[in-house]
N, CA, C and O atoms as a GROMACS GRO file, in nm:
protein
  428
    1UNK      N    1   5.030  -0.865   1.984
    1UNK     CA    2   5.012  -0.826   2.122
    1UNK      C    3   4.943  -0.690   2.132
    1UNK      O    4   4.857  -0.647   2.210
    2UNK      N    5   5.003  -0.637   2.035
    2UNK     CA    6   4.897  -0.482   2.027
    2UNK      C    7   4.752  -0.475   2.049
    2UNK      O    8   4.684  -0.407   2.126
    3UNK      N    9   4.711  -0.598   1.928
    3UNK     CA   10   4.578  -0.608   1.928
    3UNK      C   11   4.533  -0.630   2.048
    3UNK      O   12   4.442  -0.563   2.098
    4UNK      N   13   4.589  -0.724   2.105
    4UNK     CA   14   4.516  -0.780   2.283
    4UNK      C   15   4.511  -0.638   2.347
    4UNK      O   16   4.400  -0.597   2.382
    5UNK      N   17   4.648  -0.538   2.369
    5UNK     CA   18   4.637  -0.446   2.448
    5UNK      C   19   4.512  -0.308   2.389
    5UNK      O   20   4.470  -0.224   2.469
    6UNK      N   21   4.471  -0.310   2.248
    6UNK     CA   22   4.392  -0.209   2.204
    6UNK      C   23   4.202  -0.226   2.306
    6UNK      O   24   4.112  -0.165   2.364
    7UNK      N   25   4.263  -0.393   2.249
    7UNK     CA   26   4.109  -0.424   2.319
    7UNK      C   27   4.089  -0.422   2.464
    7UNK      O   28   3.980  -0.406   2.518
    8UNK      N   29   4.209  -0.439   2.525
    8UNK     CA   30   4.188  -0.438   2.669
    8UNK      C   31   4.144  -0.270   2.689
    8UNK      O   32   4.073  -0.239   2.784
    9UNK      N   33   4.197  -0.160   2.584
    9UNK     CA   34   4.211  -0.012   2.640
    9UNK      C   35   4.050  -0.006   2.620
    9UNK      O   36   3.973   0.038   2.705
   10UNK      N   37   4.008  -0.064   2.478
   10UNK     CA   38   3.856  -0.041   2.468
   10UNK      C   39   3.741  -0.084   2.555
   10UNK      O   40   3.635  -0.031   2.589
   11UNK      N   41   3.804  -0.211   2.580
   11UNK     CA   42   3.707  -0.239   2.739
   11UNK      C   43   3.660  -0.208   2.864
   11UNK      O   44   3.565  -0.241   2.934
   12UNK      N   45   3.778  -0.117   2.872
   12UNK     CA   46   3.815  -0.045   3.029
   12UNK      C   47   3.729   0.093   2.987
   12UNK      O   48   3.638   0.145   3.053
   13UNK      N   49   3.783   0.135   2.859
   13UNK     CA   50   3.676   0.236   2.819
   13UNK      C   51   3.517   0.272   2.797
   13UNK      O   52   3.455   0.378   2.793
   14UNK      N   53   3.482   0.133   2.783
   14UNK     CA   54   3.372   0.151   2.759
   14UNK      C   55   3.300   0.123   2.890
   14UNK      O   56   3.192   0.176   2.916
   15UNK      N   57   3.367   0.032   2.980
   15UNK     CA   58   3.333   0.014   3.135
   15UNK      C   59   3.285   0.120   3.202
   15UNK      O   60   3.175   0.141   3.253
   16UNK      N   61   3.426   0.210   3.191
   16UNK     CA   62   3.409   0.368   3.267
   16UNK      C   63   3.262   0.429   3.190
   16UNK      O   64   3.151   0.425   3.241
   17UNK      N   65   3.292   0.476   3.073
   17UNK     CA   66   3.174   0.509   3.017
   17UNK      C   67   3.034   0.476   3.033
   17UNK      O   68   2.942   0.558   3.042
   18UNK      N   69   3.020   0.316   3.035
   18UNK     CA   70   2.899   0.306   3.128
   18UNK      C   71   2.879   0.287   3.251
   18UNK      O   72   2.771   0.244   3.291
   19UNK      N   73   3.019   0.328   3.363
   19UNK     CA   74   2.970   0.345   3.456
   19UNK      C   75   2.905   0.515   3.509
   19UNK      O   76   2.843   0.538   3.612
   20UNK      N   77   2.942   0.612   3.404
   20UNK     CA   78   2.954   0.741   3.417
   20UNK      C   79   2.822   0.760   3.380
   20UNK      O   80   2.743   0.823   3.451
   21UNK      N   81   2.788   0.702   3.257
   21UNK     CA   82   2.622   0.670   3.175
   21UNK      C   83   2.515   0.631   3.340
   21UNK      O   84   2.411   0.694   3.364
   22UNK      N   85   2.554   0.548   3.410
   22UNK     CA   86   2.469   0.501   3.544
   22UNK      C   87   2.452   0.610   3.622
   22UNK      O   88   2.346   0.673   3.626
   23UNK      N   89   2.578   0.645   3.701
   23UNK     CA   90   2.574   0.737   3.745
   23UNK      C   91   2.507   0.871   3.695
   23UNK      O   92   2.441   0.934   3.778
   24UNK      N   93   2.520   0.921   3.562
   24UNK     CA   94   2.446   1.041   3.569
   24UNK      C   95   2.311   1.032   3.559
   24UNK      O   96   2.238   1.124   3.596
   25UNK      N   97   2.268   0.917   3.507
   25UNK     CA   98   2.080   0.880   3.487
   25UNK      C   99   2.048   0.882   3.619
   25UNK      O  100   1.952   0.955   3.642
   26UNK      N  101   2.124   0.795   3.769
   26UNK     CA  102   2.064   0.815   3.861
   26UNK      C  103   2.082   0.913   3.978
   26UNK      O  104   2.032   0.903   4.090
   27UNK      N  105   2.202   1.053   3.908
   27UNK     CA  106   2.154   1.170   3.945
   27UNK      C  107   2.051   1.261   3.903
   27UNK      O  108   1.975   1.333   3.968
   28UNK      N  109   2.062   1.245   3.793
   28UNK     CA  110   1.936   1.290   3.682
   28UNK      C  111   1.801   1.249   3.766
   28UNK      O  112   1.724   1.329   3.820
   29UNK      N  113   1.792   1.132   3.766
   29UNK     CA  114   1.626   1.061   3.831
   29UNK      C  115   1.640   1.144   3.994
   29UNK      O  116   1.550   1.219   4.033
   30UNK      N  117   1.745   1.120   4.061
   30UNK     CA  118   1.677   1.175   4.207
   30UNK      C  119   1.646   1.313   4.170
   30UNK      O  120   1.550   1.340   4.244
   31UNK      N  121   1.669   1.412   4.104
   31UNK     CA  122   1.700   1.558   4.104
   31UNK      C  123   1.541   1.524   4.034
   31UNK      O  124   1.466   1.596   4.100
   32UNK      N  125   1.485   1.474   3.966
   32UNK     CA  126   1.366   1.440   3.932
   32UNK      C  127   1.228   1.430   4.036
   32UNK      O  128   1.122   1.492   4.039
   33UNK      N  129   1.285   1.323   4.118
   33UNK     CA  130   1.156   1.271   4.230
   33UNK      C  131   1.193   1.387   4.341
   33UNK      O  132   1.124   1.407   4.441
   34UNK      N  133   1.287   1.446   4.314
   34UNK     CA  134   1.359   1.570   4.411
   34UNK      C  135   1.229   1.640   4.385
   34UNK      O  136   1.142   1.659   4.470
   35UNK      N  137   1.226   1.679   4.253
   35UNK     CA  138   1.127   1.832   4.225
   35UNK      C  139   0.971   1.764   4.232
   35UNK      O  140   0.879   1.838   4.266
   36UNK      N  141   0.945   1.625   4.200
   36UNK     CA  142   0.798   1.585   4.215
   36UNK      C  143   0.778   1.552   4.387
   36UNK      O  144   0.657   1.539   4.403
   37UNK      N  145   0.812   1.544   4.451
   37UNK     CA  146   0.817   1.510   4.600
   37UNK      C  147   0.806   1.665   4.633
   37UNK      O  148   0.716   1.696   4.711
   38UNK      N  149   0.892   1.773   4.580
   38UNK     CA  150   0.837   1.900   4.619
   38UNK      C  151   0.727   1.935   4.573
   38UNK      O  152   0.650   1.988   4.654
   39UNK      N  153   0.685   1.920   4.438
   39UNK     CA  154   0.535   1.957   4.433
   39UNK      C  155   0.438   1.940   4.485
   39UNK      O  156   0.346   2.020   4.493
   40UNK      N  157   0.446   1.776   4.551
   40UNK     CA  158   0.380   1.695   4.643
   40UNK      C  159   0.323   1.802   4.760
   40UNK      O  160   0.206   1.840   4.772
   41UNK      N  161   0.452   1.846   4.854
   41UNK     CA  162   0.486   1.935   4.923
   41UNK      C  163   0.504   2.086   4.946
   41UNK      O  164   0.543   2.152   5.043
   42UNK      N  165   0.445   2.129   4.773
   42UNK     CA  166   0.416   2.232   4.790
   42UNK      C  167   0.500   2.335   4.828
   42UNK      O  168   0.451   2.442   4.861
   43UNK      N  169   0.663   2.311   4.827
   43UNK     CA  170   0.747   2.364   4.826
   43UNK      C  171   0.786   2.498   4.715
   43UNK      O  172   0.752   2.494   4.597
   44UNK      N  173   0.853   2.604   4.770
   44UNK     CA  174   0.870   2.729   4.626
   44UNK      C  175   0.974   2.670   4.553
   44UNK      O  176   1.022   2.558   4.572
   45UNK      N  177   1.000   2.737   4.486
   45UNK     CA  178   1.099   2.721   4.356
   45UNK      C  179   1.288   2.677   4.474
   45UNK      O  180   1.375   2.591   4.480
   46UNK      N  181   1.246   2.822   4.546
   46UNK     CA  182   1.350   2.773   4.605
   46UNK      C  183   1.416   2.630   4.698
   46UNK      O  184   1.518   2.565   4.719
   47UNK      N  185   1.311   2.640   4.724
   47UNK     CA  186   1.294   2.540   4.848
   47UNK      C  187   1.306   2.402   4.765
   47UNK      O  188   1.398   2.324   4.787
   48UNK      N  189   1.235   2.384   4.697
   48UNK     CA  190   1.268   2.316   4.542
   48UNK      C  191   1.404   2.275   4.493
   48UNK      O  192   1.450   2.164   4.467
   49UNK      N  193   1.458   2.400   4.487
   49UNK     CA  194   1.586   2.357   4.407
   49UNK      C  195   1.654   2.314   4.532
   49UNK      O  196   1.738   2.225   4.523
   50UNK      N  197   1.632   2.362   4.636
   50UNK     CA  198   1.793   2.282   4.761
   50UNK      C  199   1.680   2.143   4.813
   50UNK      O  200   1.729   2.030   4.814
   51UNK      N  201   1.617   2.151   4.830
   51UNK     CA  202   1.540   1.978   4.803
   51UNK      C  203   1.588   1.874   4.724
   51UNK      O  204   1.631   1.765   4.763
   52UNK      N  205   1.574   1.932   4.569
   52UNK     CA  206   1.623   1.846   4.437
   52UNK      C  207   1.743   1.820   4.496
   52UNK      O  208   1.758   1.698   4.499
   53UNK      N  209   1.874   1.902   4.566
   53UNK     CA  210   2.006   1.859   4.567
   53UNK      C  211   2.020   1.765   4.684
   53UNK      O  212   2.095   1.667   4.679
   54UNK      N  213   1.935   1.800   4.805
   54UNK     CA  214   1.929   1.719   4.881
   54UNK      C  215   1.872   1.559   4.856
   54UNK      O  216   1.880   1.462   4.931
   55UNK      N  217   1.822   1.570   4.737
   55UNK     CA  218   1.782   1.372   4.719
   55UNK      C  219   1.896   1.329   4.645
   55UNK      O  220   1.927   1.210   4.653
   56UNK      N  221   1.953   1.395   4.583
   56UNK     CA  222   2.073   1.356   4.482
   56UNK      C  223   2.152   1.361   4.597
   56UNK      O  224   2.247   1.284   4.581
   57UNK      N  225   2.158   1.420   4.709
   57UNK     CA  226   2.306   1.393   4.792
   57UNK      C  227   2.230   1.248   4.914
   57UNK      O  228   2.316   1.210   4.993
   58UNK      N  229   2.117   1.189   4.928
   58UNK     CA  230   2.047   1.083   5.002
   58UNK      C  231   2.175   1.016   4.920
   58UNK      O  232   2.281   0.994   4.979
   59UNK      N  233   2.156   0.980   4.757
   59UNK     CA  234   2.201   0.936   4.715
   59UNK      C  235   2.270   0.816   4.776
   59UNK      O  236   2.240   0.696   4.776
   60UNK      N  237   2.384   0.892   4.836
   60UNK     CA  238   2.525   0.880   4.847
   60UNK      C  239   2.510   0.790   4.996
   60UNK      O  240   2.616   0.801   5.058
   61UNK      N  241   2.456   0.744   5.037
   61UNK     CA  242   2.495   0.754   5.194
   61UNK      C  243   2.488   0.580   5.185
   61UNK      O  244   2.568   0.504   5.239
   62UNK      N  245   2.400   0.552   5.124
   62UNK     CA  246   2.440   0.381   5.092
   62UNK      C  247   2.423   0.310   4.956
   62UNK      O  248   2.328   0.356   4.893
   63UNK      N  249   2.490   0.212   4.896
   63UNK     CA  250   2.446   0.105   4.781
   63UNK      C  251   2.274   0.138   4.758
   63UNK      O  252   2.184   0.157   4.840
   64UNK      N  253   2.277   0.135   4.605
   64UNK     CA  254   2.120   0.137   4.629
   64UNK      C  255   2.005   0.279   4.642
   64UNK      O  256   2.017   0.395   4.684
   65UNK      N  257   1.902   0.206   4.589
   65UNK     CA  258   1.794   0.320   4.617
   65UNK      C  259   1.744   0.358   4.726
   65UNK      O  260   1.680   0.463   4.725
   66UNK      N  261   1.758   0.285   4.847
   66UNK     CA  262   1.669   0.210   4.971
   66UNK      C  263   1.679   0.369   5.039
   66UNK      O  264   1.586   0.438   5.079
   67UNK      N  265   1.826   0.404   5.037
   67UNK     CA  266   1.823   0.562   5.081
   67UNK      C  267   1.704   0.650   5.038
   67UNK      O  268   1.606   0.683   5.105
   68UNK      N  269   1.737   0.683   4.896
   68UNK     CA  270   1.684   0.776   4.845
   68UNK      C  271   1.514   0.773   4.914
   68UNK      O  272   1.457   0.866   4.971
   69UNK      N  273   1.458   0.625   4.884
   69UNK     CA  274   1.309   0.597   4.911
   69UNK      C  275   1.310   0.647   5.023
   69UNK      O  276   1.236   0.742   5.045
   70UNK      N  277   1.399   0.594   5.131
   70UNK     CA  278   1.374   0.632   5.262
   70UNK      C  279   1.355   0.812   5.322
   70UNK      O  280   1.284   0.839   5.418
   71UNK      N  281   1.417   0.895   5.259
   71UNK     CA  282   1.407   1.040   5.262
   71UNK      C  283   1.322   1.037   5.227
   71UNK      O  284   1.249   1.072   5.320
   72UNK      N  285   1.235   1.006   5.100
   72UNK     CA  286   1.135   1.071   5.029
   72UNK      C  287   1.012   1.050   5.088
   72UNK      O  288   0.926   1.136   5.109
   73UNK      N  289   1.004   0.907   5.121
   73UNK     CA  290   0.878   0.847   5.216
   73UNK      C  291   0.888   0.959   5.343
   73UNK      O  292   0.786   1.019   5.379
   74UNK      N  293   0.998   0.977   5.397
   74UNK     CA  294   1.004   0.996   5.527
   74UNK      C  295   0.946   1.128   5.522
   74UNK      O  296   0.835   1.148   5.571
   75UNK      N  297   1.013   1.218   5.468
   75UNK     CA  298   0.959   1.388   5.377
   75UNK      C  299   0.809   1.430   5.383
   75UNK      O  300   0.759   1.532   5.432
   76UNK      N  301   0.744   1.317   5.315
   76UNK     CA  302   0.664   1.291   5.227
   76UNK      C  303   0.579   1.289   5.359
   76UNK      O  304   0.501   1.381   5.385
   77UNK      N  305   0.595   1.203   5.426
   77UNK     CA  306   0.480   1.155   5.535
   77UNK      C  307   0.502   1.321   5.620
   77UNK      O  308   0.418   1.408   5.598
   78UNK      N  309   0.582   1.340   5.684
   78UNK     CA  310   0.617   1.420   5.753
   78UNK      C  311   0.578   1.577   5.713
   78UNK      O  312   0.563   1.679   5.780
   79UNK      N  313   0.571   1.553   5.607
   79UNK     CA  314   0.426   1.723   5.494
   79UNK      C  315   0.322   1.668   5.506
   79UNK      O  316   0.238   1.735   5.444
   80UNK      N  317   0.251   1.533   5.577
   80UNK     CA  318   0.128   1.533   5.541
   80UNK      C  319   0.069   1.470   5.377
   80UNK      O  320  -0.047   1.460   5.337
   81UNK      N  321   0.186   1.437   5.311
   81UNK     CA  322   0.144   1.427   5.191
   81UNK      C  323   0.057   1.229   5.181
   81UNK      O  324   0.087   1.130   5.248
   82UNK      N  325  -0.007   1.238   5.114
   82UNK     CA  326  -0.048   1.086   5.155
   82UNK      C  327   0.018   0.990   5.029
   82UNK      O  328  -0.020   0.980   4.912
   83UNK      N  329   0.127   0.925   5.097
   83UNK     CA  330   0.182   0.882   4.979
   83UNK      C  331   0.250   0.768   5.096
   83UNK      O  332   0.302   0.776   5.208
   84UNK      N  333   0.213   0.644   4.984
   84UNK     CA  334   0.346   0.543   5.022
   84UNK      C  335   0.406   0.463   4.967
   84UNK      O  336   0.397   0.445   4.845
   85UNK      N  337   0.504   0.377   5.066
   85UNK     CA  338   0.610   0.319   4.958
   85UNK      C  339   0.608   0.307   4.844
   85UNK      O  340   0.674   0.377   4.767
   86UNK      N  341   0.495   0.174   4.795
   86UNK     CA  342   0.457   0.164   4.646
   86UNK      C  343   0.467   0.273   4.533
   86UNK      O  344   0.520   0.253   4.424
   87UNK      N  345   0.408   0.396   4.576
   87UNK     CA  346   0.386   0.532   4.581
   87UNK      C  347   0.517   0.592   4.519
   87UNK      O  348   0.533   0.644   4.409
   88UNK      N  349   0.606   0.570   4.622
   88UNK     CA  350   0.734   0.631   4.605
   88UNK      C  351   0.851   0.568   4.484
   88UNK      O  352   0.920   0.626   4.400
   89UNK      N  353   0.835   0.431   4.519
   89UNK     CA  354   0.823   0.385   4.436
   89UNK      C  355   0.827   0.349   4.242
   89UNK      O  356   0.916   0.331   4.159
   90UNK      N  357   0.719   0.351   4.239
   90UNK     CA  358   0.649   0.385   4.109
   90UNK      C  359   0.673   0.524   4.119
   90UNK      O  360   0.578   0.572   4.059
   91UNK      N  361   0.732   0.602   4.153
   91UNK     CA  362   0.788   0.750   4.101
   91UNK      C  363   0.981   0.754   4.071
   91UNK      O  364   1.061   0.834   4.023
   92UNK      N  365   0.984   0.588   4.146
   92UNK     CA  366   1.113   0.636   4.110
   92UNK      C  367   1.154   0.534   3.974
   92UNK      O  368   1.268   0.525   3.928
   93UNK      N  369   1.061   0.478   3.934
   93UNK     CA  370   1.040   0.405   3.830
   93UNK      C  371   1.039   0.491   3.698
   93UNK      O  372   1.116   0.484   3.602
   94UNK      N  373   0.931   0.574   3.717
   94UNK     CA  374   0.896   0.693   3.590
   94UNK      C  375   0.996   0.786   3.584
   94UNK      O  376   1.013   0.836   3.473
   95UNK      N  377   1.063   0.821   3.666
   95UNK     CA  378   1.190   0.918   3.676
   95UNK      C  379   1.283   0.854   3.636
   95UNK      O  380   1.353   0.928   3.566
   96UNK      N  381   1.327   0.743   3.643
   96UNK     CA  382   1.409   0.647   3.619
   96UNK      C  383   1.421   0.693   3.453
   96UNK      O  384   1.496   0.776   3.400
   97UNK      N  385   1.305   0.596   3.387
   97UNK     CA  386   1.257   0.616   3.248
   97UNK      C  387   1.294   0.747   3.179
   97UNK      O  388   1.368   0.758   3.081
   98UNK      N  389   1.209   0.878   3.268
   98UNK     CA  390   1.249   1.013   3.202
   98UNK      C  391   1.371   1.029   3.226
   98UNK      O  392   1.431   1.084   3.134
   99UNK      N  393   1.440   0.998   3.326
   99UNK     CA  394   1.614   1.044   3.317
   99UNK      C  395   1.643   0.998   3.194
   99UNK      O  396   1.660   1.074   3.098
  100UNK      N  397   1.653   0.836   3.185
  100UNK     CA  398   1.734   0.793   3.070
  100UNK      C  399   1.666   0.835   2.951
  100UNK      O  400   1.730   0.780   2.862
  101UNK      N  401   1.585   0.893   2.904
  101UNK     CA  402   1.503   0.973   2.799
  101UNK      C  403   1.584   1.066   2.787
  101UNK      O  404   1.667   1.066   2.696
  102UNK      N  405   1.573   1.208   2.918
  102UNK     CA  406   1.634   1.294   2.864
  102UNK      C  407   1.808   1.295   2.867
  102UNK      O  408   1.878   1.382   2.817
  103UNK      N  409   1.850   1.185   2.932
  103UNK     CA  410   1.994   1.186   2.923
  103UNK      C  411   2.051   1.143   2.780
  103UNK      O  412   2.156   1.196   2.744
  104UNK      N  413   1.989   1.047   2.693
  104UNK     CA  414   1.999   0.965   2.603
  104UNK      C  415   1.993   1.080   2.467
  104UNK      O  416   2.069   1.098   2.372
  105UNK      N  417   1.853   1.150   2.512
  105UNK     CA  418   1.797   1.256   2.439
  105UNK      C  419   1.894   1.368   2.369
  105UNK      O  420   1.918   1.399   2.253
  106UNK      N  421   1.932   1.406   2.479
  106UNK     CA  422   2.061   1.532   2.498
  106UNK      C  423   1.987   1.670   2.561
  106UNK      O  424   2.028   1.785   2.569
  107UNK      N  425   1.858   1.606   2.602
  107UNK     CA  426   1.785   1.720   2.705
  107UNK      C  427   1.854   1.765   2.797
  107UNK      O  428   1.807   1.848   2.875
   0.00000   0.00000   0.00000
């Protein structure tokens, strides 16, 4: 019976673990399209860094990326920047990639 209960502890463990692994790649990625959406925008360093926190907190507000896109498009248009969905998109694709790079990495 041990054995059943070791494996049940290892399962639950490794669950959490990759749910913690998700979660930080796709704070990692918004804090990403955070700082390329400011460059876009031409934002300072500062303005920059409370930007980056502000896409990582879009995050949160529903299931899904649909948020995040939706700030960034919305941002995005609203600087003038000429960028769309697809656009946004395919940035959150490559950020995606570099998160789990440098998360994996130990960057």
């Amino acid at each position: 019976m041990t054995d059943f209960k070791d494996r049940e502890r290892g399962e639950e463990a490794k669950y959490a673990f990759d749910e913690e692994t998700t979660f930080r790649i796709a704070a990692r990625r918004n804090r990403l399209l955070g700082q390329w959406a400011a460059k876009l925008m031409d934002l300072t360093p500062e303005e920059t860094e409370a930007y980056a926190k502000a896409v990582v907190q879009a995050d949160f507000e529903e299931a899904g990326d649909e948020d995040v896109i939706r700030k960034l498009l919305g941002d995005l248009t609203a600087a003038g920047c000429d960028m769309d969905e697809a656009g946004v998109r395919a940035a959150l694709e490559d950020k995606s990639v570099e998160a789990r790079r440098q998360l994996m990495g130990g960057v």
